[in-house]
VEXDO-525612 format. One record per residue (C-alpha): residue in three letters; x, y, z. Coordinates in steps of 0.25 Angstrom, whole numbers. Example, Ala and Ser with C-alpha at 12.3 -4.5 7.8 and 13.67 -1.06 7.14 Angstrom:
BEGIN
pt res = ALA, px = 49, py = -18, pz = 31
pt res = SER, px = 55, py = -4, pz = 29
END
This chain:
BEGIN
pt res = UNK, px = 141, py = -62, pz = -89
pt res = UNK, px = 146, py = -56, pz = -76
pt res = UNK, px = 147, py = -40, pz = -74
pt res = UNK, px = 153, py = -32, pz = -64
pt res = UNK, px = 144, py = -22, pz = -57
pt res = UNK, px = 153, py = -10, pz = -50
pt res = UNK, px = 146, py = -3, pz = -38
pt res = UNK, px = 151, py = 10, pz = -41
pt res = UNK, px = 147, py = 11, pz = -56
pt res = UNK, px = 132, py = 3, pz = -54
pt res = UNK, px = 130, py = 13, pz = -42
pt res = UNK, px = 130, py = 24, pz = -52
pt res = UNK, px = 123, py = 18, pz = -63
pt res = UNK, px = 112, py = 13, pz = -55
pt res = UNK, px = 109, py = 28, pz = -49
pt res = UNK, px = 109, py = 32, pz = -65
pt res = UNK, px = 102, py = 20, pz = -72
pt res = UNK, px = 90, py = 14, pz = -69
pt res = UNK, px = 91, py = 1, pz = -62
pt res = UNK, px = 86, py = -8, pz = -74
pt res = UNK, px = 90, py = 1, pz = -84
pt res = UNK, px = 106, py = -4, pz = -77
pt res = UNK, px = 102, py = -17, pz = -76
pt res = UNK, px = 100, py = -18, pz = -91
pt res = UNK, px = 114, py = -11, pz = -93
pt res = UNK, px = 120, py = -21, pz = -86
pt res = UNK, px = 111, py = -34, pz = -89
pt res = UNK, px = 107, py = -38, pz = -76
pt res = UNK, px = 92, py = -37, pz = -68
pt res = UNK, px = 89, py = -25, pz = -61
pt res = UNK, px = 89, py = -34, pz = -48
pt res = UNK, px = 102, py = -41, pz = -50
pt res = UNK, px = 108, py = -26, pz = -53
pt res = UNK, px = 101, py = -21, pz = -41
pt res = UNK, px = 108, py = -34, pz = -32
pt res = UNK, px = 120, py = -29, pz = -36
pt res = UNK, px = 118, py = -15, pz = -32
pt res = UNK, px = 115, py = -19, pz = -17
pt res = UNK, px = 128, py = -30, pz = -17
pt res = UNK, px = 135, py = -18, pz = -21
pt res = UNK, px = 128, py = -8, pz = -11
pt res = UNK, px = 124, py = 2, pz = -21
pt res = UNK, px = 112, py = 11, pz = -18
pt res = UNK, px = 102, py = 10, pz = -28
pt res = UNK, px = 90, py = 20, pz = -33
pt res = UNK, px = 78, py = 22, pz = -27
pt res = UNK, px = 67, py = 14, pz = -34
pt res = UNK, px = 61, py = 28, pz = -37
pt res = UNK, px = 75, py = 34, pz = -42
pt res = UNK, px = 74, py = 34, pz = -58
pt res = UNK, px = 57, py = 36, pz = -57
pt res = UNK, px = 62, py = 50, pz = -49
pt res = UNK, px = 75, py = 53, pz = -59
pt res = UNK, px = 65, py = 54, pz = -71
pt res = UNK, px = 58, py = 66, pz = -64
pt res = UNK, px = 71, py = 72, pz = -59
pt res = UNK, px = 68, py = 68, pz = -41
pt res = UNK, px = 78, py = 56, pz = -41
pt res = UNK, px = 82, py = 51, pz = -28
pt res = UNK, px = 95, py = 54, pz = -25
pt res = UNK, px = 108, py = 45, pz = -27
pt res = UNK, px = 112, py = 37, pz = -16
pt res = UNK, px = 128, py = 35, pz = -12
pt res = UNK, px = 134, py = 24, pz = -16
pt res = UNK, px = 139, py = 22, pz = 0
pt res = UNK, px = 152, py = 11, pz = 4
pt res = UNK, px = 150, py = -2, pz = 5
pt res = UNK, px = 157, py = -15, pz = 8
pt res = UNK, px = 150, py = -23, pz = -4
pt res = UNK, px = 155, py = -26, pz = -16
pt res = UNK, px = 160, py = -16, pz = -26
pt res = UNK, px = 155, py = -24, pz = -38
pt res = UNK, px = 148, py = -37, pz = -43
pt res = UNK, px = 147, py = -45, pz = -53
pt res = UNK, px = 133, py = -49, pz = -60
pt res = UNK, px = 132, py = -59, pz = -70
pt res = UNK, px = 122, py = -54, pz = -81
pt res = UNK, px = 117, py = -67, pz = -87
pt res = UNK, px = 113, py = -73, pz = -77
pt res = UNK, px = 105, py = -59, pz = -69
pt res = UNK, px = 99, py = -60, pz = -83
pt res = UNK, px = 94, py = -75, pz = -83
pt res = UNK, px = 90, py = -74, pz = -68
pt res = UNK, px = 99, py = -86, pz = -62
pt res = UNK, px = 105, py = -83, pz = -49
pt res = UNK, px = 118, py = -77, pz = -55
pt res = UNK, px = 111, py = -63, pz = -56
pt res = UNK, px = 115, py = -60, pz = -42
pt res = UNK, px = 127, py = -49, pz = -41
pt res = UNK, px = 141, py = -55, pz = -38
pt res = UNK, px = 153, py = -50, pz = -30
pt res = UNK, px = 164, py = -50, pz = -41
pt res = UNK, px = 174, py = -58, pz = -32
pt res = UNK, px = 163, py = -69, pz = -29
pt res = UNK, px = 164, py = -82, pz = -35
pt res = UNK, px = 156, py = -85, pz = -48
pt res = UNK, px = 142, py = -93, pz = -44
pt res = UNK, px = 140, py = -97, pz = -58
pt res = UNK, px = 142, py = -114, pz = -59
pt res = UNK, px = 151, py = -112, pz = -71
pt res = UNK, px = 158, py = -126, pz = -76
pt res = UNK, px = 169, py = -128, pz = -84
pt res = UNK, px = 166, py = -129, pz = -99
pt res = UNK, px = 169, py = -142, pz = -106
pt res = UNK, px = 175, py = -144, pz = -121
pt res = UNK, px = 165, py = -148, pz = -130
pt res = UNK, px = 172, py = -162, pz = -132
pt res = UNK, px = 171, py = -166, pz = -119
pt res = UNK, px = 162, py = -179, pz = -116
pt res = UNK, px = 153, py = -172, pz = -107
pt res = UNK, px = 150, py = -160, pz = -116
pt res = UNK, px = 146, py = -169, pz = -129
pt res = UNK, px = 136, py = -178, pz = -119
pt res = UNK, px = 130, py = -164, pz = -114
pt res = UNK, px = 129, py = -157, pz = -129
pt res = UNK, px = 123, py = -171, pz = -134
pt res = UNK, px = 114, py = -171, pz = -122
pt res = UNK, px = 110, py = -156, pz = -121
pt res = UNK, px = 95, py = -155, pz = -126
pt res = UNK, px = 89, py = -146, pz = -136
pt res = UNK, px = 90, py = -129, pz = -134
pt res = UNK, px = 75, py = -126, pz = -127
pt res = UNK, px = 69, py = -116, pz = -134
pt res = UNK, px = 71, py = -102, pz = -127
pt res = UNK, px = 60, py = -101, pz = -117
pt res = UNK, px = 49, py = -91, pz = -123
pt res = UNK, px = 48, py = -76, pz = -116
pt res = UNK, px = 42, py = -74, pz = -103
pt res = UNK, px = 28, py = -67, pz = -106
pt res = UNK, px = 29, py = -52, pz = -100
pt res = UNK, px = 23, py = -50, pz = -87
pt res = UNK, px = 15, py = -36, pz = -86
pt res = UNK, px = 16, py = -29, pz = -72
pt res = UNK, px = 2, py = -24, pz = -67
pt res = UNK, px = 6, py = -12, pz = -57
pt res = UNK, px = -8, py = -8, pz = -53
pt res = UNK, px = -9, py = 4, pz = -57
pt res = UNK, px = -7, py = 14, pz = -69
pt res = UNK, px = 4, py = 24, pz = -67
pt res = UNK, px = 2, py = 38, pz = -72
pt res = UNK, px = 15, py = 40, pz = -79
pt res = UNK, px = 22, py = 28, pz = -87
pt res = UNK, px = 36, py = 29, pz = -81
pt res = UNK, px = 27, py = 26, pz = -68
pt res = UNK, px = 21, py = 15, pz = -73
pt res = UNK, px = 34, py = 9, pz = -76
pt res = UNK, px = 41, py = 12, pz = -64
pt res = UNK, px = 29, py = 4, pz = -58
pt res = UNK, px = 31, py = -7, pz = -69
pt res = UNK, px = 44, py = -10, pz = -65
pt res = UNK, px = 44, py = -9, pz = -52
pt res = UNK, px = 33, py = -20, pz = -50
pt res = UNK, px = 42, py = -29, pz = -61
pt res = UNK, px = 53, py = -27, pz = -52
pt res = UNK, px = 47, py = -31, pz = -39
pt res = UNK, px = 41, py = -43, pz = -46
pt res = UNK, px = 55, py = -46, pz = -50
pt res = UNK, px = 64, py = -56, pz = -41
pt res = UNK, px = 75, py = -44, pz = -40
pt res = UNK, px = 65, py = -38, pz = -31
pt res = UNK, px = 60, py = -50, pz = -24
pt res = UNK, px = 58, py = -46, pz = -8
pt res = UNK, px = 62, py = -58, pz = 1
pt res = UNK, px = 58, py = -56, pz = 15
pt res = UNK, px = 68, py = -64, pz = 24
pt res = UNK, px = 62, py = -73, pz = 36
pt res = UNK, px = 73, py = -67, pz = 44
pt res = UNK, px = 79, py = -53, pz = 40
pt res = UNK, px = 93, py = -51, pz = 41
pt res = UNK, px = 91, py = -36, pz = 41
pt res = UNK, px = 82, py = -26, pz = 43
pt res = UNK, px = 76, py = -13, pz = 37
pt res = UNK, px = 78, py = -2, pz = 45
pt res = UNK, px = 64, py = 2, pz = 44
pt res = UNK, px = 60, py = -11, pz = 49
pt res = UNK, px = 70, py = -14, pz = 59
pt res = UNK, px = 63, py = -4, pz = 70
pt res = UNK, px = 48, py = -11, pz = 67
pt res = UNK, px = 56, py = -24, pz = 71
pt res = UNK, px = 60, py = -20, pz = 83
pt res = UNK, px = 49, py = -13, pz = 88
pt res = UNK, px = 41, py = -27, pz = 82
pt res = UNK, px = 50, py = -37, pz = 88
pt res = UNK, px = 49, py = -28, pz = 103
pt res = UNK, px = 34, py = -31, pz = 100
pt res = UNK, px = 37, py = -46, pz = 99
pt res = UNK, px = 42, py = -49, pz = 111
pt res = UNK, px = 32, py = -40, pz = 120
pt res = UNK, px = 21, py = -49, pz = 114
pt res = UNK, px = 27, py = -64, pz = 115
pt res = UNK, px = 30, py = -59, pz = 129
pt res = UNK, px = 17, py = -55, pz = 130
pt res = UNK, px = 11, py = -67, pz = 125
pt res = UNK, px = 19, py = -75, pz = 135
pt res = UNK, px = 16, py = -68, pz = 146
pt res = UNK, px = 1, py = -71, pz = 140
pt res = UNK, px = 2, py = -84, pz = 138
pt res = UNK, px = 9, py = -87, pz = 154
pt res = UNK, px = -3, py = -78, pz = 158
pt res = UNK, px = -14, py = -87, pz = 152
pt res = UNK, px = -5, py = -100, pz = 156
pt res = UNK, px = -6, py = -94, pz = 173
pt res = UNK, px = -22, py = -90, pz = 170
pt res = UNK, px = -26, py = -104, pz = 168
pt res = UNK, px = -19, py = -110, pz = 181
pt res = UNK, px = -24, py = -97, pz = 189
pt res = UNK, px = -39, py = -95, pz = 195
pt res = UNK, px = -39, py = -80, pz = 194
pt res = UNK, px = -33, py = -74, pz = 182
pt res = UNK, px = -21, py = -63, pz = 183
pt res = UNK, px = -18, py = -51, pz = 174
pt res = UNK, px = -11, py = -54, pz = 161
pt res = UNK, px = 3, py = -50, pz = 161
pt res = UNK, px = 7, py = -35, pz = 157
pt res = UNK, px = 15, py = -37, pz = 144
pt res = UNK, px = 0, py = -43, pz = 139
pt res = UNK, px = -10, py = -36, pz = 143
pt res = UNK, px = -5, py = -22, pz = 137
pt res = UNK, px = -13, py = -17, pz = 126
pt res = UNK, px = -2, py = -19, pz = 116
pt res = UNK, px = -1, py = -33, pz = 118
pt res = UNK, px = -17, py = -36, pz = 120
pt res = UNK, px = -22, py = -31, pz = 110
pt res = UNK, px = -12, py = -32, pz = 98
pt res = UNK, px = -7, py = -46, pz = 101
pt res = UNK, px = -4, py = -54, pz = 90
pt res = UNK, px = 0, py = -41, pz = 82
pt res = UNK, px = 15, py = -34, pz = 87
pt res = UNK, px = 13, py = -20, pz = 91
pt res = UNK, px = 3, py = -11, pz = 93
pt res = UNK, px = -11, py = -14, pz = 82
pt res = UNK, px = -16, py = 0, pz = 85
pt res = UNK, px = -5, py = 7, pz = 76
pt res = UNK, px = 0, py = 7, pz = 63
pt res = UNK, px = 13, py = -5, pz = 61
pt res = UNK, px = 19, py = -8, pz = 50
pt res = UNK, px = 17, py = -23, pz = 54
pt res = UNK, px = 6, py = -28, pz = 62
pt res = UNK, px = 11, py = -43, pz = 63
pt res = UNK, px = 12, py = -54, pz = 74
pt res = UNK, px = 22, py = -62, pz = 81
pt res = UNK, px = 21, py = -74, pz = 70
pt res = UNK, px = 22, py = -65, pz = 58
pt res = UNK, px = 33, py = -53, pz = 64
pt res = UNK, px = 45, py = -60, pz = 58
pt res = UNK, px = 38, py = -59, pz = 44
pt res = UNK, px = 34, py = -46, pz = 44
pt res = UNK, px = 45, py = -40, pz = 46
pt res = UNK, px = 54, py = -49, pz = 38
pt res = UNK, px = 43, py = -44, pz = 27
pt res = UNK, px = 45, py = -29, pz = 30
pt res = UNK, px = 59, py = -30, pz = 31
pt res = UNK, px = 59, py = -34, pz = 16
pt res = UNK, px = 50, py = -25, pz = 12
pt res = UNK, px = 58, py = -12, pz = 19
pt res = UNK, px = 70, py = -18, pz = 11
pt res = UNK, px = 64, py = -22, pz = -1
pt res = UNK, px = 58, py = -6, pz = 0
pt res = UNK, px = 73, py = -1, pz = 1
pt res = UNK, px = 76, py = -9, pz = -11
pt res = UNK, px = 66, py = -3, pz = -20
pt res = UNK, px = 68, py = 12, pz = -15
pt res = UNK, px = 59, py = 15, pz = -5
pt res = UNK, px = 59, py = 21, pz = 7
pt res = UNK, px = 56, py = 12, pz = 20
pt res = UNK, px = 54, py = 17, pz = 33
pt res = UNK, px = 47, py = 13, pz = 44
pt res = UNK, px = 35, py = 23, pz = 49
pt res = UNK, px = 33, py = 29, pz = 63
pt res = UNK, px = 29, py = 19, pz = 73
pt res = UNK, px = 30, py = 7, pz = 63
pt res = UNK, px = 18, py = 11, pz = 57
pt res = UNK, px = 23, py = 7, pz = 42
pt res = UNK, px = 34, py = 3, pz = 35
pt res = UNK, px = 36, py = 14, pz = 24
pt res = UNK, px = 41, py = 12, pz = 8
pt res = UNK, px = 43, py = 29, pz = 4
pt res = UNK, px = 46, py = 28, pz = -12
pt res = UNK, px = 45, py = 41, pz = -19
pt res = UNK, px = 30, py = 48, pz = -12
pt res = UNK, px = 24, py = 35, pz = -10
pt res = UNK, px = 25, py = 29, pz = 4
pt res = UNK, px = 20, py = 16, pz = 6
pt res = UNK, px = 17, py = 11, pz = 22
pt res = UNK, px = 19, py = -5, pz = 23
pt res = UNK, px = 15, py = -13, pz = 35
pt res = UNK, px = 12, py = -27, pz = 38
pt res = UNK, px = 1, py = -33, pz = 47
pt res = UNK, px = -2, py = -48, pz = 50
pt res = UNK, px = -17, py = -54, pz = 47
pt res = UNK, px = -24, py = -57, pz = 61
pt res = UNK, px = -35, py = -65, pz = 63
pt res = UNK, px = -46, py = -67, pz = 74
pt res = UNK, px = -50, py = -78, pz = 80
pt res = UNK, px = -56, py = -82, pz = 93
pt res = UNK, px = -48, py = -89, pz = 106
pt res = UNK, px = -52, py = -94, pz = 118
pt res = UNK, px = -48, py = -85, pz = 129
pt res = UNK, px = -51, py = -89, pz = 145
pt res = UNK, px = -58, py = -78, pz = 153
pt res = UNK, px = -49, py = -75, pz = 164
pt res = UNK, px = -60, py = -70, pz = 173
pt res = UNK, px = -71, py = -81, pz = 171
pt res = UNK, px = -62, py = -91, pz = 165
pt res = UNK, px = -71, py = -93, pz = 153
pt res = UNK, px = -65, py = -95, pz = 140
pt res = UNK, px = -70, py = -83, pz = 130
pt res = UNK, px = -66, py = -82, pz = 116
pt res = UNK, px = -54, py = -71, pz = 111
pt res = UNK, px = -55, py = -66, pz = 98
pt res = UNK, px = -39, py = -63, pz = 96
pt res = UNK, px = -30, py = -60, pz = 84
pt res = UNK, px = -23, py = -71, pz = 76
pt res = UNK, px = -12, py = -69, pz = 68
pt res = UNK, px = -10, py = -75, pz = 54
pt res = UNK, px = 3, py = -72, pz = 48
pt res = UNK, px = -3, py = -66, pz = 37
pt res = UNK, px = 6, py = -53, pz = 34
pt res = UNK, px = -1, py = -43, pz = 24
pt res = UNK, px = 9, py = -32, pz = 21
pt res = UNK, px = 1, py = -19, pz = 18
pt res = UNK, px = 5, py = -4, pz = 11
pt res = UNK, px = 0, py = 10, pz = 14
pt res = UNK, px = -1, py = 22, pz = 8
pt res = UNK, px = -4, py = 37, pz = 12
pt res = UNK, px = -12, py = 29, pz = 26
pt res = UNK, px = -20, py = 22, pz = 20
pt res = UNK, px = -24, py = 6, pz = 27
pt res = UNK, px = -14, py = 1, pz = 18
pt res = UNK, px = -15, py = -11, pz = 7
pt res = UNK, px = -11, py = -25, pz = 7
pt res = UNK, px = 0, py = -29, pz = -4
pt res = UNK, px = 3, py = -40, pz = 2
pt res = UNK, px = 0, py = -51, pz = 11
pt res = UNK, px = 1, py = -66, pz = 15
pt res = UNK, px = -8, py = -76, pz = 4
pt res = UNK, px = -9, py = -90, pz = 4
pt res = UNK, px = 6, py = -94, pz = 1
pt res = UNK, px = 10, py = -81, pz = -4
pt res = UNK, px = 16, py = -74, pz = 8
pt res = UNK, px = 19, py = -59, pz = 10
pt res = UNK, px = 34, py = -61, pz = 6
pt res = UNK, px = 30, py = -65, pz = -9
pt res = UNK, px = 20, py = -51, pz = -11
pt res = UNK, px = 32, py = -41, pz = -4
pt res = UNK, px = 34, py = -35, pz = -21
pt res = UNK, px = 19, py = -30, pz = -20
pt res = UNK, px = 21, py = -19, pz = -9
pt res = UNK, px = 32, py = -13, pz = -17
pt res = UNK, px = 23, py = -15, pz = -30
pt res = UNK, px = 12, py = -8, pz = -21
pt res = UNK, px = 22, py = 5, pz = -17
pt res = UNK, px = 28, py = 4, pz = -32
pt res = UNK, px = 11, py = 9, pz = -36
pt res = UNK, px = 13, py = 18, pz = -23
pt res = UNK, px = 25, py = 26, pz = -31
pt res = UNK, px = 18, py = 25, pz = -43
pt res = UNK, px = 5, py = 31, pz = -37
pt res = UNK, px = 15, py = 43, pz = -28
pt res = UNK, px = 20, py = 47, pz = -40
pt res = UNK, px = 8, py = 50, pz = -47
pt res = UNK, px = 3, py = 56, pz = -35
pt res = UNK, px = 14, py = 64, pz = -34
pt res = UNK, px = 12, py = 68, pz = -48
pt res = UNK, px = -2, py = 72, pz = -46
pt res = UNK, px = 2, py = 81, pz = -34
pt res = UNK, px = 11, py = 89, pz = -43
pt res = UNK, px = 2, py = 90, pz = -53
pt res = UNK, px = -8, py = 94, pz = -43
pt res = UNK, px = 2, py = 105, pz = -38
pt res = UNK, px = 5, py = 108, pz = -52
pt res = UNK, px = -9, py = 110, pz = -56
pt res = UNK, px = -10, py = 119, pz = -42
pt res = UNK, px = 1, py = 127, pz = -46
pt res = UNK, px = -3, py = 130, pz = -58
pt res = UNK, px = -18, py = 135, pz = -53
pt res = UNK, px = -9, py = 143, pz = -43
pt res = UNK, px = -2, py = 149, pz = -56
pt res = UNK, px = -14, py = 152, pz = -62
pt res = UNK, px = -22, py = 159, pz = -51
pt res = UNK, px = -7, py = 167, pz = -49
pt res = UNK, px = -8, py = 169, pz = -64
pt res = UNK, px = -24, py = 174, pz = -63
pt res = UNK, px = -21, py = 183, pz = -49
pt res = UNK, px = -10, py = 189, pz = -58
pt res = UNK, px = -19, py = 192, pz = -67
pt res = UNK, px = -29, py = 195, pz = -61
pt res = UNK, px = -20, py = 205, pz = -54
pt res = UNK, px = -15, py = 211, pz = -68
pt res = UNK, px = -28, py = 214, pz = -70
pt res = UNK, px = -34, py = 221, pz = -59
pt res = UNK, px = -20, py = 230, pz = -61
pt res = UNK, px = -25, py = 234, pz = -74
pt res = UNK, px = -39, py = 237, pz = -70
pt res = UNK, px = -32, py = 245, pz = -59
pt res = UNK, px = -22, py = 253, pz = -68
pt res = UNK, px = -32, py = 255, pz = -79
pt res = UNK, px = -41, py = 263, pz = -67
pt res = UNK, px = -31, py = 270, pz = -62
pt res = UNK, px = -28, py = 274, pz = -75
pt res = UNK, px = -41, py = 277, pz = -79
pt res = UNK, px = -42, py = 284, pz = -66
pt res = UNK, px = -31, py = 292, pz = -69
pt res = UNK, px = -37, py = 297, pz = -83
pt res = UNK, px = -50, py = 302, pz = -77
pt res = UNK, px = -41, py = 310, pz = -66
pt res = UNK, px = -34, py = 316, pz = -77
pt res = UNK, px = -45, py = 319, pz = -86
pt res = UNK, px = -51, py = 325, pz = -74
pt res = UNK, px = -38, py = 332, pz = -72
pt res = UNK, px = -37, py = 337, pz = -85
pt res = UNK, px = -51, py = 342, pz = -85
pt res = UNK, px = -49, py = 350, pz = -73
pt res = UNK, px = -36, py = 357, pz = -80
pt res = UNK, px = -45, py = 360, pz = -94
pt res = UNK, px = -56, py = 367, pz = -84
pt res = UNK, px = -44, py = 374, pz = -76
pt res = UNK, px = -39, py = 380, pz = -92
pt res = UNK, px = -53, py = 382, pz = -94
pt res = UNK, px = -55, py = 391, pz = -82
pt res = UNK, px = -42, py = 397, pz = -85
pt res = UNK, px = -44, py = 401, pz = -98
pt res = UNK, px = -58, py = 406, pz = -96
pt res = UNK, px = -53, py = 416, pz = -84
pt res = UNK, px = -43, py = 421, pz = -94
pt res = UNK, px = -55, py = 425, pz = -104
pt res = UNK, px = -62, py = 431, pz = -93
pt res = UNK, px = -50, py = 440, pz = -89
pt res = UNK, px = -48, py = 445, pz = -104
pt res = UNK, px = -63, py = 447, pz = -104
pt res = UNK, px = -64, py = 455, pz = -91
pt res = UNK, px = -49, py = 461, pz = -93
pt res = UNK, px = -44, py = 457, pz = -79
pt res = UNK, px = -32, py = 468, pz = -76
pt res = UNK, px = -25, py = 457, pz = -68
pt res = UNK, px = -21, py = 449, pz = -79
pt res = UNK, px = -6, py = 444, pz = -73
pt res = UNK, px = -15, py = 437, pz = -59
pt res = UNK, px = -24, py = 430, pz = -70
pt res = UNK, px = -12, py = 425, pz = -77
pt res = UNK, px = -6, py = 421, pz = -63
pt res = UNK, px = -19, py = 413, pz = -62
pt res = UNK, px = -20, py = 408, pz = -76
pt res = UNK, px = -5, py = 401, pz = -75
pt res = UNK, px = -7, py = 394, pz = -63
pt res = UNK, px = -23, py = 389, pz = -69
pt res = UNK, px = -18, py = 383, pz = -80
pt res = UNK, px = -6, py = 377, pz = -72
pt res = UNK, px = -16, py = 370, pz = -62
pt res = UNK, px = -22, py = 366, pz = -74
pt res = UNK, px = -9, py = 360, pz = -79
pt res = UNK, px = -8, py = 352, pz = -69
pt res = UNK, px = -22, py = 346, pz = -68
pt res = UNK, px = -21, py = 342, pz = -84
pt res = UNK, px = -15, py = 328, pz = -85
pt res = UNK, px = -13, py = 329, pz = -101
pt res = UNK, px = 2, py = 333, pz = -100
pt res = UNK, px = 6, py = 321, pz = -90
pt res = UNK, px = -3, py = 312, pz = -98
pt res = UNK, px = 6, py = 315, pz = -112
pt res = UNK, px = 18, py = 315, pz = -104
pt res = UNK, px = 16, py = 300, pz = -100
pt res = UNK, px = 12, py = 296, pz = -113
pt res = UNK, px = 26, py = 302, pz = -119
pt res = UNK, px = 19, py = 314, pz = -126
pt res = UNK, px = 22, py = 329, pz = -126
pt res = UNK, px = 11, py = 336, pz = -117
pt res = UNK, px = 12, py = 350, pz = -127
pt res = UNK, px = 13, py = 342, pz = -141
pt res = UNK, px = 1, py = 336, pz = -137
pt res = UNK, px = -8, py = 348, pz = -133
pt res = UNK, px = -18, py = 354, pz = -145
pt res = UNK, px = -15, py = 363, pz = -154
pt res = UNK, px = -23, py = 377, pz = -156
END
């Protein structure tokens, strides 16, 4: 059965459903609803999207821009699900590509031959056995190990099949300035190499020898030759003149192929690497040709004596390698036998699928590192504070204790002041002093000095107590 996919209506539902969970509602592959996003121009999720959304950092949602593609398509869900060739998306005003005939009665001639003829039902053919992933690695959270699970199903899956064409159509606009700076190398060495080859040719019919040509003898051409470019820098493809074509065809497929799984492709500072960015892991890819040595006879052009050359021979080998954080890099894929390179392109994206795995746990292990700093920050805060609190209160309790013994001393200075006041008093009745009203005078202003020297009456008054209910009584 045939249903109609709108672009409108499947742009939103693909931003808020996962992609397989859709493909379930609808009852087709998640490649075949993938197809039909890109004949309908729709801009789909990054790869890392819903892995993001769980912790609340999902990218954002891209416009669904204009476009001269179709508005919808048909897909015919019986057939995405038995896998015949039906399962491609279909413009709705295209003409059906199924081979249907026209039905016969079941009287007619032909009909009774072919029921009589038909054979015996064949039993249904028993279940596939399950095949178990092996990813490599053991992720530390489950959701993790899932996302990884899948991921390697799908790119072992023929929806995510990376063909590599022998001539590209288009390039990736991270690999279309490499091209052109490769191609300029190119032509400088098979004009080189000419001009090499016509030097040799006029040695042989001259007596003395000449100097070789310019565009030869530089040090570029010398002593990089057979590989394009300059061997003393980092490229992202160190490759010959048999095997450039190949290359590039191989890393055009792998930017695009890159775009389609949600990474970011860019093409490093001096065509160092080709870079895949997917959430924090950044994976450097480049490409090199295997060379090989072996020795050529080479004619001395002062003594005219053959000597032997050991030289650089190319193989046409390609080995494509991945980096991370600078390191020399590892092989993930390479020519074999009668495997080429184009048939092992799904185990660089397995390779950065374990790269995401492995940044998020880093990243997870930096905050908890920063979270563990943090809260040793907070403590020794917490301690400092406290630290603080308490030498506050040694302090106030010395200066209160401070305070006391100055107005105990205080008060003992007053009690000696009433003493000496009261026993110049006895002394006048005894002797009888005529002057009576001086030794009054005196006496007040004493006992006022005294007053003000004894702390007890702004003691009480602190506490809330009345200074004369509290003095003894006689």
């Amino acid at each position: 059965m045939a249903i109609r996919l709108e672009r409108q209506k499947l742009y939103e539902e693909v931003w808020s459903t996962p992609f397989k969970r859709l493909a379930a509602i609808y009852g087709v592959p998640a490649p075949t609803l993938r197809d039909a996003c890109i004949a309908m121009d729709i801009p789909l999720p990054r790869a890392d999207h819903w892995a993001k959304a769980e912790f609340g950092k999902a990218s954002p949602r891209l416009a669904l821009p204009p476009t001269t593609h179709p508005h919808s398509v048909d897909v015919d869900q019986e057939a995405a699900t038995t896998g015949e060739s039906a399962a491609e998306p279909r413009h709705p005003d295209a003409e059906p590509t199924s081979s249907a005939t026209t039905a016969l009665p079941a009287s007619h001639p032909e009909t009774v031959q072919a029921t009589a003829s038909a054979p015996a039902a064949e039993p249904p053919p028993e279940p596939e056995p399950e095949i178990k992933i092996h990813t490599g690695m053991v992720c530390e959270l489950p959701e993790d190990q899932q996302w990884l699970i899948d991921r390697f199903v799908d790119e072992r899956s023929a929806g995510f099949h990376i063909a590599v064409p022998v001539a590209p159509k288009r390039w990736h606009p991270a690999v279309a300035p490499l091209r052109e700076w490769l191609e300029d190398r190119r032509r400088e060495y098979q004009a080189a190499v000419r001009e090499r080859d016509a030097w040799e040719r006029r040695q042989q019919k001259r007596r003395h020898s000449q100097s070789r040509p310019e565009s030869f003898s530089s040090w570029e051409l010398t002593m990089n030759y057979p590989v394009l470019g300059d061997t003393h820098r980092p490229l992202v493809a160190r490759i010959s003149v048999d095997t450039y074509d190949r290359a590039l065809a191989i890393l055009n497929a792998l930017a695009f192929a890159a775009d389609r799984r949600g990474f970011q492709v860019t093409l490093r500072e001096e065509r160092e690497r080709l870079r895949f960015s997917l959430e924090a892991a950044h994976l450097d890819v480049r490409i090199a040709e295997r060379l090989d040595e072996e020795l050529r006879p080479k004619q001395s052009s002062s003594s005219g004596r053959t000597e032997s050359e050991k030289v650089k021979v190319p193989t046409g080998q390609l080995r494509v390698f991945v980096e991370r954080w600078g390191n020399g890099g590892v092989c993930v894929a390479e020519d074999r036998g009668d495997r080429p390179i184009e048939e092992q392109l799904h185990r660089i994206f397995e390779h950065a699928y374990r790269a995401v795995t492995q940044g998020r746990q880093l990243e997870r292990e930096a905050q908890r590192r920063a979270l563990a700093q943090e809260l040793r920050r907070q403590e020794a805060e917490i301690r400092r504070l406290q630290r603080e609190e308490e030498e506050g209160r040694r302090r106030e309790e010395q200066e209160r204790r401070d305070h006391l013994i100055r107005q105990a001393n205080d008060w003992d200075q007053a009690e000696r002041i009433r003493a000496y006041v009261a026993y110049v008093a006895h002394v006048v009745v005894r002797r009888g002093t005529t002057d009576r009203q001086e030794v009054s005078r005196w006496r007040l202003w004493a006992l006022g000095v005294a007053n003000d020297l004894d702390p007890t009456n702004r003691v009480l008054e602190t506490t809330g107590q009345d200074p004369e209910a509290a003095k003894p009584r006689d």
